[in-house]
N, C-alpha and C positions, 0 to 999 in steps of 0.2 A: 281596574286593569285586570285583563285575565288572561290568564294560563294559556298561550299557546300549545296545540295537541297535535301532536307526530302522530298521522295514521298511513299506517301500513299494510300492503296487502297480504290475506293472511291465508293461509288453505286449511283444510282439516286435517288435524294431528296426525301424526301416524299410527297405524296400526301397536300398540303394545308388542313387542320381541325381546325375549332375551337370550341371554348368549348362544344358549342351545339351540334356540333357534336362528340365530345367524348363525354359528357354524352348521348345521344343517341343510341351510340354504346354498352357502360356501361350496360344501363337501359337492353337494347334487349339482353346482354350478361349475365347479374346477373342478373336478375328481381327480385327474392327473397334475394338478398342477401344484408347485411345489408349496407345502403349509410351513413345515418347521425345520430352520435348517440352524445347528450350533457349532455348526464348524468338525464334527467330528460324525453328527446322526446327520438324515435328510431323509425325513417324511411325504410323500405328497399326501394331498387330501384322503384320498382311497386308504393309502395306510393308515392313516391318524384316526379314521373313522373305526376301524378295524381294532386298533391299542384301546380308544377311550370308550368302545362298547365292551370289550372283551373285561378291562379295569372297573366300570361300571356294573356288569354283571357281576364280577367278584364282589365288590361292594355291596349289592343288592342281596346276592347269598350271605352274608353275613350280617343282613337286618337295616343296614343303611337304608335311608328312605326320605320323604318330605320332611322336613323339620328339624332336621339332626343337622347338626355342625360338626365338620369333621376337622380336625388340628390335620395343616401338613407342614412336615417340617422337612424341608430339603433343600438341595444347595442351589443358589440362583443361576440358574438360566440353566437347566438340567432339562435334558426331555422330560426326564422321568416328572422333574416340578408339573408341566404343562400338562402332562397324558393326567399328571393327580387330579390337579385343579377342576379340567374337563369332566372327568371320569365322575368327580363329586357329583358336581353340577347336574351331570346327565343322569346320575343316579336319584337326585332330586333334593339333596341336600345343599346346605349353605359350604363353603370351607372358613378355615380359619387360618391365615396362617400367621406359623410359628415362626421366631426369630431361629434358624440352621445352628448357632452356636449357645444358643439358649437351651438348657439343660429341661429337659422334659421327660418327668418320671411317670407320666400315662402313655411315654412313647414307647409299641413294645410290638407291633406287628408289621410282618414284611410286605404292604401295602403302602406305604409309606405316610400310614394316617391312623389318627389316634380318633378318640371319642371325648367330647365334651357335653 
């Protein structure tokens, strides 16, 4: 007796993209339309592109780069969390995050991100 086989129709993978590059897609495809809203901030795309280069730049002057993990530790659902996260990303490094009530004694610069 044999194995009955499910064939399916199948297309070519897709191109490899990550985050950076969807949000860059995003950003050139909505520019005014709204990205991040927490009830108190409200970014559209054009600004949030504007925060996570400008965070990213910071990061990069200060040696951030491919291969580095950066610890963030902030409180959930904060812009400030999201512009980090991004800002890493775009700077080319990995993040880490840190548990917000979890006591971290490499935490000590006003980026809201430490070095591991």
């Amino acid at each position: 007796m044999s194995p009955e086989l499910a064939i399916y129709p199948s297309r070519p993978p897709a191109t490899p993209r990550t985050l950076v590059d969807i949000l860059d897609a995003t950003i050139s495809a909505y520019p005014e339309a709204l990205a991040i809203d927490n009830s108190k901030t409200q970014l559209n795309y054009t600004q949030l592109a504007y925060e996570v280069a400008t965070k990213a730049e910071q990061l990069k002057a200060i040696g951030v780069g491919f291969g580095d993990r950066i610890g963030i530790r902030m409180s959930s659902g904060s812009i400030g969390l999201y512009l980090a996260i991004l800002a890493v990303l775009t700077a080319g490094a990995a993040y880490v995050p840190v548990e917000y009530d979890t006591f971290c004694p490499c935490f000590h610069n006003n980026l809201g991100v430490s070095f591991y």
